[in-house]
C-alpha positions in Angstrom: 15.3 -21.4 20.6 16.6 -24.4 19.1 13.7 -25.5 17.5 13.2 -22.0 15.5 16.7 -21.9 14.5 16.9 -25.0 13.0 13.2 -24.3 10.9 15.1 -21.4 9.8 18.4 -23.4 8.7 15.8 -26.0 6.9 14.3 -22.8 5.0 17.8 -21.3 4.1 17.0 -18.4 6.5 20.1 -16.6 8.5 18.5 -16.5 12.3 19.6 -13.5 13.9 18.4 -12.9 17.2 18.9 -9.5 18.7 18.3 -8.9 22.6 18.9 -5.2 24.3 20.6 -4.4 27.2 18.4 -4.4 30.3 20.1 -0.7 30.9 18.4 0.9 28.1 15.2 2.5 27.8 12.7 4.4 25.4 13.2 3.6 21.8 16.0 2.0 20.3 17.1 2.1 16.7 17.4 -2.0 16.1 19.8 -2.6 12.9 18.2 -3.1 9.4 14.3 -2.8 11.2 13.5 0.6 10.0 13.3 -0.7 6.4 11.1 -3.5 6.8 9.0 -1.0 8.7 9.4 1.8 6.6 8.3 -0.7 3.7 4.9 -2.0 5.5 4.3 2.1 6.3 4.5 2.6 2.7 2.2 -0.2 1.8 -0.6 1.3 4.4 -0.9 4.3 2.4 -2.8 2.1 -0.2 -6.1 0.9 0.8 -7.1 -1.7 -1.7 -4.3 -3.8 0.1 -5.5 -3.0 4.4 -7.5 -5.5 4.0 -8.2 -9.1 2.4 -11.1 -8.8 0.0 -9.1 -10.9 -3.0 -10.1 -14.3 -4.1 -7.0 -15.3 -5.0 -3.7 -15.4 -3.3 -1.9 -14.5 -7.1 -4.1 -11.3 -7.0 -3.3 -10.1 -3.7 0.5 -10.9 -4.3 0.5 -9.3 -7.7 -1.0 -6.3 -6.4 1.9 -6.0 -4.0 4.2 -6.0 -6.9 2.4 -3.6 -8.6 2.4 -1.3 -5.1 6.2 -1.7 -4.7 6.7 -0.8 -8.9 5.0 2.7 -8.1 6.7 3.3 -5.1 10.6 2.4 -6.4 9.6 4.4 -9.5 8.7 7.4 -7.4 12.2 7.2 -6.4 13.7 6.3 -9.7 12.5 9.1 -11.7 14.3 11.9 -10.3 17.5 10.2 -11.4 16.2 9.8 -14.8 17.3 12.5 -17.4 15.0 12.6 -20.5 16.7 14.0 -23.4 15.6 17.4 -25.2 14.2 17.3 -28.4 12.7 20.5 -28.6 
């Protein structure tokens, strides 16, 4: 509505709403989902962060920096050519 697309203008957030044809049925590939859902499916494979048991909110957010770092670096490494020195 009106009042959640203007909360999202005062935050500098682009509003996009998305609404499926009432024909359709069963599941529907949404654009640009699957990778906020991909990302919280990665996150669920580590289970100091399921659930809240940090003090502080810096903790819990820097241990979702350090999650992310190991997964991108998973991805990273095969493009990464070490020299030979032997």
């Amino acid at each position: 509505g009106d009042t959640a697309r203007q909360a999202a203008h005062d935050e500098g957030i682009e509003l996009q709403i998305i609404k499926l044809p009432e024909a359709k049925k069963g599941f529907v590939l949404l654009p640009r989902r699957w990778v906020v859902e991909r990302s919280f499916g990665w996150l669920n494979r580590f289970r100091r962060l399921a659930r809240d048991y940090e003090r502080l909110p810096k903790t819990l957010a820097g241990l979702h920096f350090v999650v992310f770092a190991m997964l991108m670096l998973v991805h990273v490494a095969p493009t990464v050519q070490v020299p030979n020195t032997l």
